[in-house]
N, C-alpha and C positions, 0 to 999 in steps of 0.2 A: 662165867667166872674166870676164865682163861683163853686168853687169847694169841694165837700161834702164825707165827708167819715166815713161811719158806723161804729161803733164795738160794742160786746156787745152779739151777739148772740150766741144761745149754745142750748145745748138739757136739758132741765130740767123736770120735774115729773108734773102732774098733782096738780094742788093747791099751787104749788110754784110762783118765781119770778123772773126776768131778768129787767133790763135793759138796755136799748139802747141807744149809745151815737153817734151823728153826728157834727165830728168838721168842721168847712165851712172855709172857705180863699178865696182869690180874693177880688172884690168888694159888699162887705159885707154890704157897705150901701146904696145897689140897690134893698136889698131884702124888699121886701112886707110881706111874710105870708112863714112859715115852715113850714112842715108838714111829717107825717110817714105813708105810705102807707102801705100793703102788697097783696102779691100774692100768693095761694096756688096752688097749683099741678093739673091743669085741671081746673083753674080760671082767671077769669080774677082780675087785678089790682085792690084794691080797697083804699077810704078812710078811715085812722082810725082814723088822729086827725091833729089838725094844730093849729097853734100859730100865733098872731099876731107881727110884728116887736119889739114893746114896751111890749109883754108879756102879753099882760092884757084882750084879746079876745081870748077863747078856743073854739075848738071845739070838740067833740068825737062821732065817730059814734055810731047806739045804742049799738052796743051788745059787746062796750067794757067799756060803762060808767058804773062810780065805781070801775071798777078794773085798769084802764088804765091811767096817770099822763103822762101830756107833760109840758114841761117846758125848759124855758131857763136858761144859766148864763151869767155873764158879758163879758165872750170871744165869746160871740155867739155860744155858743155848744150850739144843745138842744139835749135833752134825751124825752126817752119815758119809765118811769115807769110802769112795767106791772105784776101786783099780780093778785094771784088766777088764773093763769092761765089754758088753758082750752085746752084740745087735739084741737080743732076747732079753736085754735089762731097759729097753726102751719104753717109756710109760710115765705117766703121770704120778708123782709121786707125793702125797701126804703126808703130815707130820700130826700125831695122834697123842694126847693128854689124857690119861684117866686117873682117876680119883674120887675123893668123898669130896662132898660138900654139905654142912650139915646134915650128915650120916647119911647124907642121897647120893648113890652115884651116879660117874657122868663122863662122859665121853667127850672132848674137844677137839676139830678137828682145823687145820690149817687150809689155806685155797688150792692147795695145789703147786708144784714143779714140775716144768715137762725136762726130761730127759729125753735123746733121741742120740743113741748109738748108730753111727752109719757113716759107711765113705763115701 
């Protein structure tokens, strides 16, 4: 019912900056909470941050608070602002939809962004 799609990602330097953008379609107003995951190489999936529907509830996991910005705009993109980046933020990153849809929930997930922190 919702369909998500990354861009954004790239190989940058340590102490630099990228961001990530996820534009959504479908039924856009089934969604709950946003969010950008990522996964590195011999990891499992994890959470970095989410957004609530109305924008106004963040959350960030620890060890990207301060350097890491999620945010929406009015067409329902959200982005993930991510400074000072850190070899250890290297990973495939996700962009995550949940919500109802008649009263079933449901989880939508985007293909993926590789990020790759390194000189």
């Amino acid at each position: 019912q919702v369909q998500l799609v990354e861009s954004g990602g790239g190989l940058v330097q340590p102490g630099g900056s990228l961001r990530l953008s996820c534009a959504t379609s479908g039924s856009i107003f089934s969604i709950n909470t946003m969010g950008w995951y990522r996964q590195a190489p011999g990891k499992e999936r994890e959470l970095v941050a989410t957004i609530t529907s109305g924008g106004i509830t963040k959350y960030y996991t620890d060890s990207v608070k301060g350097r890491f910005t999620i945010f929406r705009d009015v067409k329902n993109t959200v982005y993930l602002q991510m400074n000072s980046l850190k070899p250890e933020d290297t990973a495939v990153y996700y962009c995550n939809a949940h919500g109802f849809f008649n009263a079933i929930a449901y989880d939508a997930w985007g293909r993926g962004t590789q990020v790759t922190v390194s000189s």
